[in-house]
Biopython code that builds the backbone (N, CA, C, O; Angstrom):
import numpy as np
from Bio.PDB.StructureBuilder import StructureBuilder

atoms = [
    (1, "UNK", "N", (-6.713, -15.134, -40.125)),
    (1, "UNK", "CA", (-7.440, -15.172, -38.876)),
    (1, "UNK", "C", (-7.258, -16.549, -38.241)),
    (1, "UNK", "O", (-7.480, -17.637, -38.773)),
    (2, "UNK", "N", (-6.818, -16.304, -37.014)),
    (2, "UNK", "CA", (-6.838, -17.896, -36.332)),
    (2, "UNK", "C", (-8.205, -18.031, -35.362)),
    (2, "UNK", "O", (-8.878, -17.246, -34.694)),
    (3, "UNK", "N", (-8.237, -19.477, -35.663)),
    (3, "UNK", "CA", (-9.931, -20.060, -34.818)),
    (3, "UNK", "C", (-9.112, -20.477, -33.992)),
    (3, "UNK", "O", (-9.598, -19.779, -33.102)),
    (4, "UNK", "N", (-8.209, -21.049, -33.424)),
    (4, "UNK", "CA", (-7.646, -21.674, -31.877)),
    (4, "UNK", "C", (-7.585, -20.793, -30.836)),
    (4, "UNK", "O", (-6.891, -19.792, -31.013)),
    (5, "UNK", "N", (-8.010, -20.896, -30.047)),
    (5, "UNK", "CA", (-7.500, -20.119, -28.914)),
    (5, "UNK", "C", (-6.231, -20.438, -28.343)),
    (5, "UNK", "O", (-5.566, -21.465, -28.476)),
    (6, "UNK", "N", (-5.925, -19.082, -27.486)),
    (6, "UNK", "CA", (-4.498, -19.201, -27.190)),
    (6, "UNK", "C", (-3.973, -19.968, -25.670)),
    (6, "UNK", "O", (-3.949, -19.134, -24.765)),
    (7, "UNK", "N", (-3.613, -21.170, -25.286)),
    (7, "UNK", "CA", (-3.844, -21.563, -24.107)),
    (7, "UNK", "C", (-3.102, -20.856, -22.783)),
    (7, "UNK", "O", (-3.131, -21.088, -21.575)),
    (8, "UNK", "N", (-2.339, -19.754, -23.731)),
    (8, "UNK", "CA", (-0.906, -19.215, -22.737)),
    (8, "UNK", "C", (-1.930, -18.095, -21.588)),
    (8, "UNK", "O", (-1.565, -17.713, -20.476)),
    (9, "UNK", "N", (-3.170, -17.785, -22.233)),
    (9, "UNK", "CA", (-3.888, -16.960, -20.761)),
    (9, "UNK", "C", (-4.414, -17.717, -19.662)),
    (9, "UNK", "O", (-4.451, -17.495, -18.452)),
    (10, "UNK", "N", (-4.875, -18.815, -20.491)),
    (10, "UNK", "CA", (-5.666, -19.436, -19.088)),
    (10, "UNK", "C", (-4.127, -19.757, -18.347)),
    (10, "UNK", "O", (-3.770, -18.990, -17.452)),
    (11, "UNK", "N", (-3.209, -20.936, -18.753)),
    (11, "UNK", "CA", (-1.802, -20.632, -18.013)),
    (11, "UNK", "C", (-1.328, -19.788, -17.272)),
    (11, "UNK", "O", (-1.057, -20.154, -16.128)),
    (12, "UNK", "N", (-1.128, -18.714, -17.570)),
    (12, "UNK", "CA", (-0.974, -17.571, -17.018)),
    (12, "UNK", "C", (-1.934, -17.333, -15.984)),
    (12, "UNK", "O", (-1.434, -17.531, -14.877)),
    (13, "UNK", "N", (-3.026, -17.012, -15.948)),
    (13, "UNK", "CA", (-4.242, -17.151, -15.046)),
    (13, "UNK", "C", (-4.103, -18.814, -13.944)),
    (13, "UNK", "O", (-4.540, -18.806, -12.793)),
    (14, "UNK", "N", (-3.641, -19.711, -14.376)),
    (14, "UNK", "CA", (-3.711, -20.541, -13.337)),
    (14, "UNK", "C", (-2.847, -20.298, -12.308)),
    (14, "UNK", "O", (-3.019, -20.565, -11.119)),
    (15, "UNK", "N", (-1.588, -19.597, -13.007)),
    (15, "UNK", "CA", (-0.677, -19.529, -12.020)),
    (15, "UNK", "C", (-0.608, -18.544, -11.321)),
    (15, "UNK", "O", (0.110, -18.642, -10.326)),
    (16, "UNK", "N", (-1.283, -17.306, -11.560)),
    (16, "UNK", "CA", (-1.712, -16.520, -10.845)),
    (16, "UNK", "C", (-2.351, -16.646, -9.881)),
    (16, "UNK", "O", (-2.116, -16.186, -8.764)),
    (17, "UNK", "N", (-3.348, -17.375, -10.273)),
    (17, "UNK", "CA", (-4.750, -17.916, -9.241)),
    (17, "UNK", "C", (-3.799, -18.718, -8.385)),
    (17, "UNK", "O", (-3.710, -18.515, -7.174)),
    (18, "UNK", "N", (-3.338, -19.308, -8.797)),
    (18, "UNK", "CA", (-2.356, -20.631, -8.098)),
    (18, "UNK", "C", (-1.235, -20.160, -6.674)),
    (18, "UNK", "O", (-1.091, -20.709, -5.581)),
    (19, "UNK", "N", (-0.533, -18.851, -7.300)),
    (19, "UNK", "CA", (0.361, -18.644, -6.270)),
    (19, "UNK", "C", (-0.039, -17.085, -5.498)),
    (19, "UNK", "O", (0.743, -16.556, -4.708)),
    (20, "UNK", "N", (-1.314, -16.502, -5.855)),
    (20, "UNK", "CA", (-2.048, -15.423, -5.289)),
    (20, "UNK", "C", (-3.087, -16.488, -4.136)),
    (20, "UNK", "O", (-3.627, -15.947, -3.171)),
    (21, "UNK", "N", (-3.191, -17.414, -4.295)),
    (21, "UNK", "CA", (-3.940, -18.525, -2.954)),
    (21, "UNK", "C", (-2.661, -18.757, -2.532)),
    (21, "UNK", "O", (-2.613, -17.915, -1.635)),
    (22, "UNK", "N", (-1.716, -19.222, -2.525)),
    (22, "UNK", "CA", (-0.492, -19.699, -2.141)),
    (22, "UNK", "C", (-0.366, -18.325, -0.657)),
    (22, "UNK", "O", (-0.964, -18.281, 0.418)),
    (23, "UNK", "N", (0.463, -17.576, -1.144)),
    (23, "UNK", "CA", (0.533, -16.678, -0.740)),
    (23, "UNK", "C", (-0.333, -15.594, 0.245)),
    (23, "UNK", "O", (0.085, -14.615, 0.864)),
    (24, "UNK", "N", (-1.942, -16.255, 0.128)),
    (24, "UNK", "CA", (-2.468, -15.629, 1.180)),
    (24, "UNK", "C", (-2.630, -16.793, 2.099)),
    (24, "UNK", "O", (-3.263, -16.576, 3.132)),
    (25, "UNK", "N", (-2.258, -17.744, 1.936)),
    (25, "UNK", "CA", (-2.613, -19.088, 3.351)),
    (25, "UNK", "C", (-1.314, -18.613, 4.313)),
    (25, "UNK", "O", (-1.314, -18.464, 5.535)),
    (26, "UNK", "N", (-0.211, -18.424, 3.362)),
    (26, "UNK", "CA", (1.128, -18.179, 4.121)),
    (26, "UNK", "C", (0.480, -16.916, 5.354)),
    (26, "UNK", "O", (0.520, -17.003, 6.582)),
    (27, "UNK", "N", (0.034, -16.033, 4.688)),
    (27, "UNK", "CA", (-0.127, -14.741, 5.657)),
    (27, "UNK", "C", (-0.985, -14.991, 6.376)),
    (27, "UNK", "O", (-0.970, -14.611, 7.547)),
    (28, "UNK", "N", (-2.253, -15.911, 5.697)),
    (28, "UNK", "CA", (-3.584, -16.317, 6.990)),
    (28, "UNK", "C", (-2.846, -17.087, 8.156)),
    (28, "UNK", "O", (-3.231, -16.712, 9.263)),
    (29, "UNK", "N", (-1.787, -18.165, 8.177)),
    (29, "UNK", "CA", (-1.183, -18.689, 9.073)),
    (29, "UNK", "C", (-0.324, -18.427, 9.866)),
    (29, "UNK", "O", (0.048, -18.876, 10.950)),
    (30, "UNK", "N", (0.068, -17.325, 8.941)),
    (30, "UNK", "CA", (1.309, -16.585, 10.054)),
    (30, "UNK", "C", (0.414, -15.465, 11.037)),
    (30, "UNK", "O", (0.839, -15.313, 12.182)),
    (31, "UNK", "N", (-0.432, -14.924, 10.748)),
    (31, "UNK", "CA", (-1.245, -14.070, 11.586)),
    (31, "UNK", "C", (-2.058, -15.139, 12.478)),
    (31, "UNK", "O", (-2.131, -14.797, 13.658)),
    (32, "UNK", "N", (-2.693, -16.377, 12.159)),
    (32, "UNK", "CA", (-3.364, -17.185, 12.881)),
    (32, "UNK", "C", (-1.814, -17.640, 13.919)),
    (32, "UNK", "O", (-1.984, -17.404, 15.115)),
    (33, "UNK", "N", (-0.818, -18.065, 13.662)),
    (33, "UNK", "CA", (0.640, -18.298, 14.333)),
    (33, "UNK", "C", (1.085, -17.364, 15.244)),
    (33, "UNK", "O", (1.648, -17.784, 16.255)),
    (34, "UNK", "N", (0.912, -15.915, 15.048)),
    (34, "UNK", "CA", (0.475, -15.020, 16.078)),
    (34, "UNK", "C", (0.012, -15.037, 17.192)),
    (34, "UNK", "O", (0.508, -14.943, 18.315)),
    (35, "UNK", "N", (-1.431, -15.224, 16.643)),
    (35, "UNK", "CA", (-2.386, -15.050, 18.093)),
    (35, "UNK", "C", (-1.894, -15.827, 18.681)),
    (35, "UNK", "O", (-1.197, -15.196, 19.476)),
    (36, "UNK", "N", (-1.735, -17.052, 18.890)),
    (36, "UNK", "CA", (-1.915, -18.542, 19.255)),
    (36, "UNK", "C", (-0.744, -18.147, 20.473)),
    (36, "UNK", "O", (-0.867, -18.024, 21.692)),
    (37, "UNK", "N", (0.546, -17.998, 19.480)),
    (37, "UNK", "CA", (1.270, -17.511, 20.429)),
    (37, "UNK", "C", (1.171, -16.663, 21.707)),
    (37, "UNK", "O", (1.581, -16.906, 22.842)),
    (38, "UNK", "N", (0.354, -15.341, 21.089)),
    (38, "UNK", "CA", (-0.334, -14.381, 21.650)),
    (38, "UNK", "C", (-1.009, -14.851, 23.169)),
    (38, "UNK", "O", (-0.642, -14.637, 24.325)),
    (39, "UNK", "N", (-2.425, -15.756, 22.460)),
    (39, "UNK", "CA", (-3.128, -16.599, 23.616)),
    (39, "UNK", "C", (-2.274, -17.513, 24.413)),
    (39, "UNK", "O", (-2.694, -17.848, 25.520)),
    (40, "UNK", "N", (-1.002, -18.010, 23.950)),
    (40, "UNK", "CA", (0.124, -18.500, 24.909)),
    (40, "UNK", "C", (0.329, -17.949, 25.823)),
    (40, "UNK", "O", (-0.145, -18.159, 26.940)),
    (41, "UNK", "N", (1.283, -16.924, 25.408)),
    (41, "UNK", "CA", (1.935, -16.083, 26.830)),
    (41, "UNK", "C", (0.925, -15.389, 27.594)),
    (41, "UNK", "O", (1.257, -15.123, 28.749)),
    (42, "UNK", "N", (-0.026, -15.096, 27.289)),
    (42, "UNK", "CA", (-1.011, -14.267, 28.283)),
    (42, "UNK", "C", (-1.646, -15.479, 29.175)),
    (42, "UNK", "O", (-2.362, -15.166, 30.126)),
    (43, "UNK", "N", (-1.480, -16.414, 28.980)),
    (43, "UNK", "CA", (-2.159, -17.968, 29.522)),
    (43, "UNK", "C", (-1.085, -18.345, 30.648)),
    (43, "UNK", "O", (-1.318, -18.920, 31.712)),
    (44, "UNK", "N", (0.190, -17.870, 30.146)),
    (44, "UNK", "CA", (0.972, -18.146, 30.987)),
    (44, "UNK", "C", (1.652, -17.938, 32.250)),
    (44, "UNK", "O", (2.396, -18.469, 33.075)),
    (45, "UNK", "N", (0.728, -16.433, 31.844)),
    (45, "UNK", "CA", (1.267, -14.991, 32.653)),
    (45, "UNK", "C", (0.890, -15.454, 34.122)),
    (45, "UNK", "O", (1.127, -16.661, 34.064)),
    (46, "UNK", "N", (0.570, -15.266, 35.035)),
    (46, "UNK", "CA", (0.531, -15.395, 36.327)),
    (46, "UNK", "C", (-0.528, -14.536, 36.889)),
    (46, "UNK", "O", (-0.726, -14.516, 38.104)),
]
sb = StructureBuilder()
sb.init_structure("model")
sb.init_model(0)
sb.init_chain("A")
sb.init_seg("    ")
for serial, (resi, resn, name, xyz) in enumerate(atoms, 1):
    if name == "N":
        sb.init_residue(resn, " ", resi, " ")
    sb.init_atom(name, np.array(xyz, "f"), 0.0, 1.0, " ", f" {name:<3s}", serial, name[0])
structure = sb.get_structure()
């Protein structure tokens, strides 16, 4: 029986956590990069 725990889950779990946040800023910014644009051209419109 081993008493150590195994450090390879939390690892695993950081990097999950790590590039599952990664990956939603990309999409929060590209949809916020959108509008913006969005609110551009309609600003521009005449």
């Amino acid at each position: 029986m081993r008493e150590a725990m195994d450090p390879w889950t939390f690892v695993v779990a950081s990097y999950a956590i790590g590039v599952g946040a990664t990956l939603g800023m990309v999409v929060w910014s590209l949809i916020s990069m959108r509008r913006a644009e969005s609110r551009r051209d309609r600003a521009r419109k005449p």
